[in-house]
mmCIF file of the N, C-alpha and C atoms, coordinates in Angstrom:
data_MODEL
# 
_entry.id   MODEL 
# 
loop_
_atom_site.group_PDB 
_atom_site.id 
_atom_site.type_symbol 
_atom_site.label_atom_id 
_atom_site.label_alt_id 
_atom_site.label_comp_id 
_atom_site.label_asym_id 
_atom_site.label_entity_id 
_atom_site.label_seq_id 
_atom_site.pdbx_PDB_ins_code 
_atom_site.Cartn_x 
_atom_site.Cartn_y 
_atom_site.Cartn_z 
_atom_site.occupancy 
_atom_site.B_iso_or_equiv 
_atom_site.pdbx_formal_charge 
_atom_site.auth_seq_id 
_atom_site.auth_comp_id 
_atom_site.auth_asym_id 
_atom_site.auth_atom_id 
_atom_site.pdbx_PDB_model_num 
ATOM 1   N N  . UNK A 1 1  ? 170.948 -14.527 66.875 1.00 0.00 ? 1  UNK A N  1 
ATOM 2   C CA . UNK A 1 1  ? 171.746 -13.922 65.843 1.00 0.00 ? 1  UNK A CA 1 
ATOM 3   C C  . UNK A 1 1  ? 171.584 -12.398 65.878 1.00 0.00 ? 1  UNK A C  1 
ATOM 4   N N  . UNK A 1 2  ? 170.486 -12.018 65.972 1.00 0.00 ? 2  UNK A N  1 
ATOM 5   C CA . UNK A 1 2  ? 169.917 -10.035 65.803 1.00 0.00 ? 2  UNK A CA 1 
ATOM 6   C C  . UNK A 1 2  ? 170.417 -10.198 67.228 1.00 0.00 ? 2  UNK A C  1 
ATOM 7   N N  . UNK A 1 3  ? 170.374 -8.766  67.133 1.00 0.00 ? 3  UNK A N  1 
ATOM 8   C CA . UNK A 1 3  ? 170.769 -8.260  68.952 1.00 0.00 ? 3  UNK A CA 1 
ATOM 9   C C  . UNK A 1 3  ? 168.908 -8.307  69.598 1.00 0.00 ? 3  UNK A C  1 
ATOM 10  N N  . UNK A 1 4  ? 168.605 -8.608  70.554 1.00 0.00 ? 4  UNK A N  1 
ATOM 11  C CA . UNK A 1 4  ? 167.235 -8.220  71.517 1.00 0.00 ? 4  UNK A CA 1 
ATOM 12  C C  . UNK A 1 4  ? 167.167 -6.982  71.543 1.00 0.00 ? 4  UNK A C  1 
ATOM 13  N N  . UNK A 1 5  ? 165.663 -6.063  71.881 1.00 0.00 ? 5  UNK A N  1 
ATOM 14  C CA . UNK A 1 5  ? 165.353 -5.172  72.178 1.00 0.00 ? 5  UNK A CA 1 
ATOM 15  C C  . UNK A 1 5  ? 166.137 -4.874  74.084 1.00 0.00 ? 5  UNK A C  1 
ATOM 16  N N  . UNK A 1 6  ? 166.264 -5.844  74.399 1.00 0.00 ? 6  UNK A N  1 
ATOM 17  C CA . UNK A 1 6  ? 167.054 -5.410  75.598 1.00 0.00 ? 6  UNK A CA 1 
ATOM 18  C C  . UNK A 1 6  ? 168.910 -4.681  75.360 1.00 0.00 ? 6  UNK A C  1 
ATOM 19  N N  . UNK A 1 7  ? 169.346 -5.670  74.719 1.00 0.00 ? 7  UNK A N  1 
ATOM 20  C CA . UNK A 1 7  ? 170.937 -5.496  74.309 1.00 0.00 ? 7  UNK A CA 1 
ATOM 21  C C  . UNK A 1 7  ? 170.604 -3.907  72.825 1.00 0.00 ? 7  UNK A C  1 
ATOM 22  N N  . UNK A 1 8  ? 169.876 -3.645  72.467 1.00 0.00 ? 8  UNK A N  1 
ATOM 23  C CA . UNK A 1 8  ? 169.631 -2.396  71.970 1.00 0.00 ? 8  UNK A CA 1 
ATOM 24  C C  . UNK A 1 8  ? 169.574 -0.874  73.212 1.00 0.00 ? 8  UNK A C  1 
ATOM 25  N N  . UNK A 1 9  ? 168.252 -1.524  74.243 1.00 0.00 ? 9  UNK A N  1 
ATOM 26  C CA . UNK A 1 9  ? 168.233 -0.385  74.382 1.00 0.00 ? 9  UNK A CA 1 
ATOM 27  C C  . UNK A 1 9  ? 169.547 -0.168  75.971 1.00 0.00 ? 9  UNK A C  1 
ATOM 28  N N  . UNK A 1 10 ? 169.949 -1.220  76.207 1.00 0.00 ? 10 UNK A N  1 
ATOM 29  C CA . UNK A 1 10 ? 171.647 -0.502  76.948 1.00 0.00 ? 10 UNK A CA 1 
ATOM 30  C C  . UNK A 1 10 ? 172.422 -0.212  76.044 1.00 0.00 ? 10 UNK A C  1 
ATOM 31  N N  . UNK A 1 11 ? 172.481 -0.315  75.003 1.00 0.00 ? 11 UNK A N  1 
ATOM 32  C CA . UNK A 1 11 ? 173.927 0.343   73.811 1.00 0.00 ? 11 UNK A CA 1 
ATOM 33  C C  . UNK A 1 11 ? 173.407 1.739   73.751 1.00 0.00 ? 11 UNK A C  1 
ATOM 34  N N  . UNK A 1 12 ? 172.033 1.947   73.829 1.00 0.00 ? 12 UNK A N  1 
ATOM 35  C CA . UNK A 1 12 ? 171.623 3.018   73.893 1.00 0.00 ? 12 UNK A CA 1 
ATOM 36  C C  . UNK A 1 12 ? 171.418 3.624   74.353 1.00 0.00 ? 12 UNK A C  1 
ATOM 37  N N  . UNK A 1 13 ? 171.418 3.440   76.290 1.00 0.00 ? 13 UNK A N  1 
ATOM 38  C CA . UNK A 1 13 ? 171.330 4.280   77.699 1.00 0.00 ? 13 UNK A CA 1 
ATOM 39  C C  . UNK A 1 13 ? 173.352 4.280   78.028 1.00 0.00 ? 13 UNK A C  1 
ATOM 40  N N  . UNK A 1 14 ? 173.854 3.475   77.548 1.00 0.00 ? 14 UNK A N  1 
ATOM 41  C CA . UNK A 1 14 ? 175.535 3.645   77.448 1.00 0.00 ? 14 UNK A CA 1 
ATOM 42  C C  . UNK A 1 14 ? 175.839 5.065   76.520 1.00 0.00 ? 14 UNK A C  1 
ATOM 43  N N  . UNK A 1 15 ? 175.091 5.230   75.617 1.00 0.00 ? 15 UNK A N  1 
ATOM 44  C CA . UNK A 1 15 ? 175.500 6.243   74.522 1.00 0.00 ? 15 UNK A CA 1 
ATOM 45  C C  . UNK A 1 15 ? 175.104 7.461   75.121 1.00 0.00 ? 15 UNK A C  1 
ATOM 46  N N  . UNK A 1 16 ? 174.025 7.763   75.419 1.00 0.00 ? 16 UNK A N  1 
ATOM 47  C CA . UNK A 1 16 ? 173.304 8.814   76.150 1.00 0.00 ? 16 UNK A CA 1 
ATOM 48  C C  . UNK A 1 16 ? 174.298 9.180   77.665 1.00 0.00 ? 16 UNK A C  1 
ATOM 49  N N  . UNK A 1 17 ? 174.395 7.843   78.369 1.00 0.00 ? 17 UNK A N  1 
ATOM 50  C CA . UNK A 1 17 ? 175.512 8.657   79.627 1.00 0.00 ? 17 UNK A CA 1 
ATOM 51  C C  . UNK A 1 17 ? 176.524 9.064   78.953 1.00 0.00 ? 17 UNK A C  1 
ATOM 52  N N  . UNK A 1 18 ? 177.343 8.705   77.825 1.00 0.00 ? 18 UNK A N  1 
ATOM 53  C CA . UNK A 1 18 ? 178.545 8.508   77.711 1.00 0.00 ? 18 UNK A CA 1 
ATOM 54  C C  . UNK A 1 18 ? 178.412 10.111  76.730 1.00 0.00 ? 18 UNK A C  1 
ATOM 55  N N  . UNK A 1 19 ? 177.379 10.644  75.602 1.00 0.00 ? 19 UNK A N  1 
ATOM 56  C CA . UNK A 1 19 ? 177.519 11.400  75.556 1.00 0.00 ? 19 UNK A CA 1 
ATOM 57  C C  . UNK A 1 19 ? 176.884 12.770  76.055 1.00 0.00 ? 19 UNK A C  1 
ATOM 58  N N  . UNK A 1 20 ? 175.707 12.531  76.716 1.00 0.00 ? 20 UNK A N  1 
ATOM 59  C CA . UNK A 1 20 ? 174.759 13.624  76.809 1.00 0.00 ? 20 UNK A CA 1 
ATOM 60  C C  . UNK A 1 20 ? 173.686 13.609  75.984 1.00 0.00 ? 20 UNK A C  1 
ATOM 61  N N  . UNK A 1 21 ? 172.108 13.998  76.272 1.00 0.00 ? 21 UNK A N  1 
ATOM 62  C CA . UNK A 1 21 ? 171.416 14.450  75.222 1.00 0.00 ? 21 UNK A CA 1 
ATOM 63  C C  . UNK A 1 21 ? 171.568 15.369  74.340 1.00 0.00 ? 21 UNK A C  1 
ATOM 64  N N  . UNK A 1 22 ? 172.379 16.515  75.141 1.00 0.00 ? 22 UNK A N  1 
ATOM 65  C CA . UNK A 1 22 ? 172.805 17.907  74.313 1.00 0.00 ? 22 UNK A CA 1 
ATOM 66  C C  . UNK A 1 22 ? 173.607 17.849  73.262 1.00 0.00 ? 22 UNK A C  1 
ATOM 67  N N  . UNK A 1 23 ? 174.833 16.506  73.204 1.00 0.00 ? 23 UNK A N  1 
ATOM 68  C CA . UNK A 1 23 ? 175.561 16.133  72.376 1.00 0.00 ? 23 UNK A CA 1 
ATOM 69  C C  . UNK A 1 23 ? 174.869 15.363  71.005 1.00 0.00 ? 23 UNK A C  1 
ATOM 70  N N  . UNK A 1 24 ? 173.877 14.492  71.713 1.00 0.00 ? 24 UNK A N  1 
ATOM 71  C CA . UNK A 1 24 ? 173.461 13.796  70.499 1.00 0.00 ? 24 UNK A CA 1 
ATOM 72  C C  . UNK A 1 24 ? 172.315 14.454  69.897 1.00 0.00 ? 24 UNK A C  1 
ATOM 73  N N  . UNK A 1 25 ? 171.582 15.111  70.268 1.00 0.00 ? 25 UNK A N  1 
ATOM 74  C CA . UNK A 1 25 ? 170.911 16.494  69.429 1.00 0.00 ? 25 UNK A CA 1 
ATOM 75  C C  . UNK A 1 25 ? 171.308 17.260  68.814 1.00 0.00 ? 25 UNK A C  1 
ATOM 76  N N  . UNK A 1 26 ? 172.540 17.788  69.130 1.00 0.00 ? 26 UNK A N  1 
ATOM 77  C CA . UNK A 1 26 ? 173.294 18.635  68.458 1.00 0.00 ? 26 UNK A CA 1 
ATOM 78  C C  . UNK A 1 26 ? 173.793 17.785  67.254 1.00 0.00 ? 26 UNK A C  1 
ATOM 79  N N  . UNK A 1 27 ? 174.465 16.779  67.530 1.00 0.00 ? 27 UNK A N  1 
ATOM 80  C CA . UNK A 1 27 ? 174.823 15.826  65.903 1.00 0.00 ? 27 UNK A CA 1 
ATOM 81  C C  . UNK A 1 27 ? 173.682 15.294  65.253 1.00 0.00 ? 27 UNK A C  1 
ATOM 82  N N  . UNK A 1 28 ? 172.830 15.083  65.547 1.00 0.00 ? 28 UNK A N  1 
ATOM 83  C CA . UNK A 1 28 ? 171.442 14.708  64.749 1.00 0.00 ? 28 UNK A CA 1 
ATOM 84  C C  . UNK A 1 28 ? 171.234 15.959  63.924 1.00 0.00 ? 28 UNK A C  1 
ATOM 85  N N  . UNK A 1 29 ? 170.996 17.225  64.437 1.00 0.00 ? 29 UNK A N  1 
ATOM 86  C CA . UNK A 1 29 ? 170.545 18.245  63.736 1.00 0.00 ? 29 UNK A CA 1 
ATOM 87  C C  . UNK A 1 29 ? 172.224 18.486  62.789 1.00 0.00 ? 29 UNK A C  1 
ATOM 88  N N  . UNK A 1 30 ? 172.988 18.472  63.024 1.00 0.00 ? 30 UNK A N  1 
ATOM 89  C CA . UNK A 1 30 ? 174.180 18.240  61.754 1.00 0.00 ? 30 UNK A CA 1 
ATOM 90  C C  . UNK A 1 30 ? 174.353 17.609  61.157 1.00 0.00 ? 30 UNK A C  1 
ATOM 91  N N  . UNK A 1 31 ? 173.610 16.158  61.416 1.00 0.00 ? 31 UNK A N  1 
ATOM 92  C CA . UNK A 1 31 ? 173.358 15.060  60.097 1.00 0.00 ? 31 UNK A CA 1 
ATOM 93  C C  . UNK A 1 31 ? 172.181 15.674  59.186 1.00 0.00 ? 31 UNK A C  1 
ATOM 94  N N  . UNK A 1 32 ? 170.914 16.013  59.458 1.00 0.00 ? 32 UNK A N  1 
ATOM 95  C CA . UNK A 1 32 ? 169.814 16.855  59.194 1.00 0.00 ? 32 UNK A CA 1 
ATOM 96  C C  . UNK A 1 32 ? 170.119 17.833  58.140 1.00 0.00 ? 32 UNK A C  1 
ATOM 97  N N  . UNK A 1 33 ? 171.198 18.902  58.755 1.00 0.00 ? 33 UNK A N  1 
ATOM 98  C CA . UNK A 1 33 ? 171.449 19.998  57.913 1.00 0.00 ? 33 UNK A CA 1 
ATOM 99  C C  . UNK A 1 33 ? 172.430 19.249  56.520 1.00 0.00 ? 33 UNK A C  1 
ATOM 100 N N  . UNK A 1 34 ? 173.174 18.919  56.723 1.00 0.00 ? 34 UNK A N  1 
ATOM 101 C CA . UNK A 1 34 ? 174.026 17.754  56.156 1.00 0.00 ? 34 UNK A CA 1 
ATOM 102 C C  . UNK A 1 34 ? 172.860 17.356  54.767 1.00 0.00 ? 34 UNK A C  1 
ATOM 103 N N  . UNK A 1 35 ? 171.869 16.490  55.402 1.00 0.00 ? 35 UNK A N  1 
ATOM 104 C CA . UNK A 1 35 ? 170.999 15.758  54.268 1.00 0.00 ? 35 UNK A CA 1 
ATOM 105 C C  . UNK A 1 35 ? 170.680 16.674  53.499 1.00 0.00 ? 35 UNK A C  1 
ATOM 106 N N  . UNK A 1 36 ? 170.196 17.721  54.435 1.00 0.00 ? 36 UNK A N  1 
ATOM 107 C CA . UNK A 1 36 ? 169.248 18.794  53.356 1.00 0.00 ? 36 UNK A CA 1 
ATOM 108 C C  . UNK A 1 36 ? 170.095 19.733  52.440 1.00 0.00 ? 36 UNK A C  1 
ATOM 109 N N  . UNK A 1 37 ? 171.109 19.903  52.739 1.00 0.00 ? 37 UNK A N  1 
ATOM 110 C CA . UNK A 1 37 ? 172.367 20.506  51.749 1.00 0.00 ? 37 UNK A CA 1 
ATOM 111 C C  . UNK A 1 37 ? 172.637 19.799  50.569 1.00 0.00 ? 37 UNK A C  1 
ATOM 112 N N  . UNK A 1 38 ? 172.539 18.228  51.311 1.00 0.00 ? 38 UNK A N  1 
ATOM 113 C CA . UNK A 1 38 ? 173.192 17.515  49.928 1.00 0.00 ? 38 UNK A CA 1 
ATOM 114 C C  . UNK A 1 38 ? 171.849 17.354  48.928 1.00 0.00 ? 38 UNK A C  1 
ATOM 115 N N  . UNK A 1 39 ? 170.775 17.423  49.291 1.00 0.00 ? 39 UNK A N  1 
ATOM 116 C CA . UNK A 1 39 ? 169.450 17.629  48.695 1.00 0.00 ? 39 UNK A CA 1 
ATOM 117 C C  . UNK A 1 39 ? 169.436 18.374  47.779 1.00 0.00 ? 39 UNK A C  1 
ATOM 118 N N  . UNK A 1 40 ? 169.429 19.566  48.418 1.00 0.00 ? 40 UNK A N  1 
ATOM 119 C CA . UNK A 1 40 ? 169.555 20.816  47.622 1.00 0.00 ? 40 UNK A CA 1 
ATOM 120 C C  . UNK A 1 40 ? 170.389 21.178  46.449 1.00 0.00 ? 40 UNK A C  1 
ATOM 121 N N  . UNK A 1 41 ? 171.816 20.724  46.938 1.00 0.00 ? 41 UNK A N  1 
ATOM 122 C CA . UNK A 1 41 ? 172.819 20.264  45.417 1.00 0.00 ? 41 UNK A CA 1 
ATOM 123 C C  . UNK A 1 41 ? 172.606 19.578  44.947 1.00 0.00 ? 41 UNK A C  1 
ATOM 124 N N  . UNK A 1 42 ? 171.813 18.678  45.101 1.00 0.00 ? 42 UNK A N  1 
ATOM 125 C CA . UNK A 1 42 ? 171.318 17.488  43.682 1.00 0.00 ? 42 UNK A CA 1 
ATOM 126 C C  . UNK A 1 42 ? 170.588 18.221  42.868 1.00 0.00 ? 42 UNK A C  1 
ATOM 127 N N  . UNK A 1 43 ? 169.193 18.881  43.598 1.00 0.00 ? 43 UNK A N  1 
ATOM 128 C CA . UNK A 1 43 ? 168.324 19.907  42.892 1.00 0.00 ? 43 UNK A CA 1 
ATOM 129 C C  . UNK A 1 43 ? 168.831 20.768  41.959 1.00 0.00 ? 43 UNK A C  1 
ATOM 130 N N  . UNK A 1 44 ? 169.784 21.587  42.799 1.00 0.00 ? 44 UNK A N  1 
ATOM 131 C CA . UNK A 1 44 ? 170.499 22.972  41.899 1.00 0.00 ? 44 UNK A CA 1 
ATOM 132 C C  . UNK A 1 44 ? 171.100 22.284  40.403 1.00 0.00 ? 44 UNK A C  1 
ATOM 133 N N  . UNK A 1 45 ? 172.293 20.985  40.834 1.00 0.00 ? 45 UNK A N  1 
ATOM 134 C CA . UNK A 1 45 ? 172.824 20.224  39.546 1.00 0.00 ? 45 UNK A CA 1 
ATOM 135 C C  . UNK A 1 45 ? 171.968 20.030  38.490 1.00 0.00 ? 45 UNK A C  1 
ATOM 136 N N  . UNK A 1 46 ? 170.836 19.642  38.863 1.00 0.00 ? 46 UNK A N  1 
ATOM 137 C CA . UNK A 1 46 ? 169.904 19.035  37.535 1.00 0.00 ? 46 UNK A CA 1 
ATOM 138 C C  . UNK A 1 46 ? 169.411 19.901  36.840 1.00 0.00 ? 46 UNK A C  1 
ATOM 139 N N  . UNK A 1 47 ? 169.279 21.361  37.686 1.00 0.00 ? 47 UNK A N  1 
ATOM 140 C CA . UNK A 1 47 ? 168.580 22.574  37.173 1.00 0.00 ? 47 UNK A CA 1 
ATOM 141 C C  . UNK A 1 47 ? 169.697 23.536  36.209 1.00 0.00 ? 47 UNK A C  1 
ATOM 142 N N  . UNK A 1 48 ? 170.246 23.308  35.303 1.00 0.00 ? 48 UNK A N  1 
ATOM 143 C CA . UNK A 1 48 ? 171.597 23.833  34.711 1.00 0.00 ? 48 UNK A CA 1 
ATOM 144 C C  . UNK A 1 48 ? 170.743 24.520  33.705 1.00 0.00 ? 48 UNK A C  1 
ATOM 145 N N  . UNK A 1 49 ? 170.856 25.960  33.639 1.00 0.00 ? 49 UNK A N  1 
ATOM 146 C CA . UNK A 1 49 ? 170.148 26.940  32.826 1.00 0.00 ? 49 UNK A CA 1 
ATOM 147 C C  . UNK A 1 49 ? 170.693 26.588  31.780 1.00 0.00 ? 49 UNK A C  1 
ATOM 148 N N  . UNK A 1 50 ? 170.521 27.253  30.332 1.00 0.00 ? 50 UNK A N  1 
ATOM 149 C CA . UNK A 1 50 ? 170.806 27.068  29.411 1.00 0.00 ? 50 UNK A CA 1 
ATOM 150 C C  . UNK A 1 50 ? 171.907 27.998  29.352 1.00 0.00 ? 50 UNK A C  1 
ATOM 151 N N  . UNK A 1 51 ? 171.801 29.702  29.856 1.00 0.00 ? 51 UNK A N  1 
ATOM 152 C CA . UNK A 1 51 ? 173.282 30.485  29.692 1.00 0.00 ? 51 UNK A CA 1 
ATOM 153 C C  . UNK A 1 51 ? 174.532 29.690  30.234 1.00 0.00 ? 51 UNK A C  1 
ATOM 154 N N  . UNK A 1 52 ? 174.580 28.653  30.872 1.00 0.00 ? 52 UNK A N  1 
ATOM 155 C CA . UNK A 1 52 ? 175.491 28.465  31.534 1.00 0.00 ? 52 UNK A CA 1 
ATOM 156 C C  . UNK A 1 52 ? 176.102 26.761  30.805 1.00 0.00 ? 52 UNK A C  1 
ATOM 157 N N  . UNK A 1 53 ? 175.355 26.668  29.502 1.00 0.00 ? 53 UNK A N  1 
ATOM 158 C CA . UNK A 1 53 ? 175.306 25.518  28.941 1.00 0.00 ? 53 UNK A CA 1 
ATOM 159 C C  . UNK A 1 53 ? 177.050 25.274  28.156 1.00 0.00 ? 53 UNK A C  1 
ATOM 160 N N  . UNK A 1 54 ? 177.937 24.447  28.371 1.00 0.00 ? 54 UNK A N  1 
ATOM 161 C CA . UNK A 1 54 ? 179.499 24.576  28.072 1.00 0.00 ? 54 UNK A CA 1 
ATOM 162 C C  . UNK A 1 54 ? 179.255 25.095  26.017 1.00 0.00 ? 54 UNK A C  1 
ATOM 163 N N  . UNK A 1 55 ? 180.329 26.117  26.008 1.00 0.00 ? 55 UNK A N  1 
ATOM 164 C CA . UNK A 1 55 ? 180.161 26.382  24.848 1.00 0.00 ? 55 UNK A CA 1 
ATOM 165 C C  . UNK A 1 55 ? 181.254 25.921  23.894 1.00 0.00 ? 55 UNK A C  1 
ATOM 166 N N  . UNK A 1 56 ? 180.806 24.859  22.199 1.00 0.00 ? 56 UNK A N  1 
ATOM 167 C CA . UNK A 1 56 ? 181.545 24.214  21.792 1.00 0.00 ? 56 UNK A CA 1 
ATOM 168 C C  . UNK A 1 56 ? 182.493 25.036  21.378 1.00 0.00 ? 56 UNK A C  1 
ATOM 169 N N  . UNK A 1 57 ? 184.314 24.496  21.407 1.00 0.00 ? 57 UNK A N  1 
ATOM 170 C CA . UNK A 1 57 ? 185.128 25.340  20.645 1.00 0.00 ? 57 UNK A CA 1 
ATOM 171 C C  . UNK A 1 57 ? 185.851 24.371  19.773 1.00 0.00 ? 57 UNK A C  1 
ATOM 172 N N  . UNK A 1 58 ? 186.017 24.550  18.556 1.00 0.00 ? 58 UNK A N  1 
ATOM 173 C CA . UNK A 1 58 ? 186.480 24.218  17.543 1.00 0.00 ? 58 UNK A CA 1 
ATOM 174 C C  . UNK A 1 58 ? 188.043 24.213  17.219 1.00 0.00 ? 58 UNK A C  1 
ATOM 175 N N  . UNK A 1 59 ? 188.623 22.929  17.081 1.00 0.00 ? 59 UNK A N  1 
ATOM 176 C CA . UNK A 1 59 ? 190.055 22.936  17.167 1.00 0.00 ? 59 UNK A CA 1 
ATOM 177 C C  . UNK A 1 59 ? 191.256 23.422  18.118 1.00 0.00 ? 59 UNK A C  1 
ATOM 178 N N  . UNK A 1 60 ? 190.512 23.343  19.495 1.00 0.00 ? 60 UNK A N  1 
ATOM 179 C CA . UNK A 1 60 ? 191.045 24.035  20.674 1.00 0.00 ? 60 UNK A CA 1 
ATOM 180 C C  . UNK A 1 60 ? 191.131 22.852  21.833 1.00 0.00 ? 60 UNK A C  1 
ATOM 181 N N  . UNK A 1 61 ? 192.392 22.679  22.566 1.00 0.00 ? 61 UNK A N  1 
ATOM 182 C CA . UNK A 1 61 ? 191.995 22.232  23.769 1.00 0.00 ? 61 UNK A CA 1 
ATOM 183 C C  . UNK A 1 61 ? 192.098 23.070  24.637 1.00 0.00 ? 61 UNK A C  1 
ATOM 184 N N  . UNK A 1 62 ? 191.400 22.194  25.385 1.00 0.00 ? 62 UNK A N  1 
ATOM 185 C CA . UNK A 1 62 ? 190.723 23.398  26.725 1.00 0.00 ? 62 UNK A CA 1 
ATOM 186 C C  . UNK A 1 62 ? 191.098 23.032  28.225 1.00 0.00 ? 62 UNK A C  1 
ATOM 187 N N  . UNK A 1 63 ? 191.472 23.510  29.200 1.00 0.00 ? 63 UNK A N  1 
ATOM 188 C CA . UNK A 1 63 ? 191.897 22.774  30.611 1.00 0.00 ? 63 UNK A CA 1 
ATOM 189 C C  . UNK A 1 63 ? 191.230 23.779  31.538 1.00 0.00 ? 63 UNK A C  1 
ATOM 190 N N  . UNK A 1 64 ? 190.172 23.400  31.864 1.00 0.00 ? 64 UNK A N  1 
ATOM 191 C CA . UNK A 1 64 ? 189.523 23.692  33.192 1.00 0.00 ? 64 UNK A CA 1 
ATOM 192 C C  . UNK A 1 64 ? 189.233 25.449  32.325 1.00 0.00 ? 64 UNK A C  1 
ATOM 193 N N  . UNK A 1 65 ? 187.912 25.200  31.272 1.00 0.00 ? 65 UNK A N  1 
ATOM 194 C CA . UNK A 1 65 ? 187.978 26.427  30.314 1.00 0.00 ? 65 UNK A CA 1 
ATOM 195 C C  . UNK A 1 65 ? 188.620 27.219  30.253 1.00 0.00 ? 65 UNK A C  1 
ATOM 196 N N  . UNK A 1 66 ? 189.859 27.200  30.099 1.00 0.00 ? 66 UNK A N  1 
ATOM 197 C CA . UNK A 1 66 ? 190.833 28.071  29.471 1.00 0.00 ? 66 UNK A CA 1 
ATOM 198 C C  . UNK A 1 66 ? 191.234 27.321  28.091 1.00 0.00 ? 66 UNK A C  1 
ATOM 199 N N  . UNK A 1 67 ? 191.396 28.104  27.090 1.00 0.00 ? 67 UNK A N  1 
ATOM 200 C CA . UNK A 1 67 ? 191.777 27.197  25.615 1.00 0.00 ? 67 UNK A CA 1 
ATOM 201 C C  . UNK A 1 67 ? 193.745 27.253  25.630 1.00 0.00 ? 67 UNK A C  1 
ATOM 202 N N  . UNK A 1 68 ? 194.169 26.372  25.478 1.00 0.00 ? 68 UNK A N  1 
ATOM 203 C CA . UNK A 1 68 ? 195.629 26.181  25.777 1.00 0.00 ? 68 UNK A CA 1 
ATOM 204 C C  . UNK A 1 68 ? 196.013 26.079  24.458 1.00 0.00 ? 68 UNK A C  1 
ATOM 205 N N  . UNK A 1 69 ? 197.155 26.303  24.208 1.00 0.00 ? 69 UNK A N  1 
ATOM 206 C CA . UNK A 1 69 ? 198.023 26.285  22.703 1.00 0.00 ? 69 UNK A CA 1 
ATOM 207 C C  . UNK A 1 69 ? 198.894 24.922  22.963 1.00 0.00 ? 69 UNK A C  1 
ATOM 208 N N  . UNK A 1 70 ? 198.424 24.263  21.733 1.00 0.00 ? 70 UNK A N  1 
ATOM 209 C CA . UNK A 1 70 ? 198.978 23.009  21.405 1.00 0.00 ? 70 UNK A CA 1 
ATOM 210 C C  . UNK A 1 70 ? 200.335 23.151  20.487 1.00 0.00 ? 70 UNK A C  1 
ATOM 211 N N  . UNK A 1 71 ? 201.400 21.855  20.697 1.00 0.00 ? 71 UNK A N  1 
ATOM 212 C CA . UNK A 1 71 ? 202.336 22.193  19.390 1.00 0.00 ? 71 UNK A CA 1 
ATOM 213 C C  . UNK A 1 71 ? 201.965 22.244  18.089 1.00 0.00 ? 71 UNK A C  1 
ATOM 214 N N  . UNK A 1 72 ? 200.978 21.403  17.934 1.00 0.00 ? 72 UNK A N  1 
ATOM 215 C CA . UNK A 1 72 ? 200.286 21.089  16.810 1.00 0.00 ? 72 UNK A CA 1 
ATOM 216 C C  . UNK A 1 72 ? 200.049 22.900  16.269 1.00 0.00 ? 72 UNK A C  1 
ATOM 217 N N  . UNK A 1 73 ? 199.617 23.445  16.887 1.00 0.00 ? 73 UNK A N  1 
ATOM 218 C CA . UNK A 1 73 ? 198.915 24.705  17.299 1.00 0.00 ? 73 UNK A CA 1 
ATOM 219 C C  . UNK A 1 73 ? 200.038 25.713  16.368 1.00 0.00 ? 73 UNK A C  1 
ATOM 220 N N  . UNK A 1 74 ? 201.073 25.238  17.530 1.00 0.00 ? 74 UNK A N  1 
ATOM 221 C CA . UNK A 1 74 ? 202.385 26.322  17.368 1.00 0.00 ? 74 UNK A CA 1 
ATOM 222 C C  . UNK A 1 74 ? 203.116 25.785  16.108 1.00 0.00 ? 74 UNK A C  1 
ATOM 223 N N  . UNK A 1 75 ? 203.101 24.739  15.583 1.00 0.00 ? 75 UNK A N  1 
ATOM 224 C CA . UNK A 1 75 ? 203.564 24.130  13.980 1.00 0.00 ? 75 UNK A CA 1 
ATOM 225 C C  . UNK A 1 75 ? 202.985 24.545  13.302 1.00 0.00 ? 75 UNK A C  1 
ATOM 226 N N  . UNK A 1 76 ? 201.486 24.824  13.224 1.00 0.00 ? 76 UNK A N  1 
ATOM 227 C CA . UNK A 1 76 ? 200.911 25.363  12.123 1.00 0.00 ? 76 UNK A CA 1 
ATOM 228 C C  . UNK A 1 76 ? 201.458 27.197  12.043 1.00 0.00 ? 76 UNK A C  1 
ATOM 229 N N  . UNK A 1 77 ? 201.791 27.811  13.168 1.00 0.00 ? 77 UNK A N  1 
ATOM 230 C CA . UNK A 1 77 ? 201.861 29.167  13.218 1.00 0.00 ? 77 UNK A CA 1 
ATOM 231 C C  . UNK A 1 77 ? 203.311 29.512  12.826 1.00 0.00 ? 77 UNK A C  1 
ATOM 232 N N  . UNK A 1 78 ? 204.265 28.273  12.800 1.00 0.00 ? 78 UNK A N  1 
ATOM 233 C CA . UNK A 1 78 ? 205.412 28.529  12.321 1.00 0.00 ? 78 UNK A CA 1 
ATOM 234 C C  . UNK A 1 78 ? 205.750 28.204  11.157 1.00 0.00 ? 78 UNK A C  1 
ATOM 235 N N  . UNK A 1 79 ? 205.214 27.370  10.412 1.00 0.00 ? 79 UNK A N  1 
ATOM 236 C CA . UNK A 1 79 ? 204.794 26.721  9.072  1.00 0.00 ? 79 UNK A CA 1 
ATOM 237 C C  . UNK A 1 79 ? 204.328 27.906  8.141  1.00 0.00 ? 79 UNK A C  1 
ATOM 238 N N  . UNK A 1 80 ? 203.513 28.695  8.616  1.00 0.00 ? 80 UNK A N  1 
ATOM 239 C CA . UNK A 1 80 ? 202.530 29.951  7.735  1.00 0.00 ? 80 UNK A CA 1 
ATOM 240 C C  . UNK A 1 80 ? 203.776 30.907  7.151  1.00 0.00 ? 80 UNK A C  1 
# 
């Protein structure tokens, strides 16, 4: 059912002719950099200072922080 240590290691002398060592070193170290990036943005995410904490606004909607004028908005300003 598993593959043998034999039928492993020709998938794996096929890969090596087929790409080079230089090739598959080179993508290992770009999976590598890859991990450690996405590492690092997990870190930075969790670390959210407090200046940068979303600030509540009151009777406003908001789209991608900008506060937008509602009709609701514009009824009350024509109503006054």
């Amino acid at each position: 059912m598993f593959p043998g240590w034999l039928q492993i290691a020709l998938v794996v002398l096929l890969i090596v002719l087929l790409f080079g060592r230089g090739k598959i070193s080179g993508l290992m170290g770009d999976v590598a950099q890859g991990i450690t990036s996405f590492r690092k943005g997990l870190k930075e995410g969790m670390e959210a200072p407090e200046d940068e904490a979303p600030k509540a606004v009151e009777n406003k909607k908001t789209i991608d922080g900008e506060v937008v004028k509602t009709a609701e908005q514009e009824k009350d300003k024509t109503d006054a």
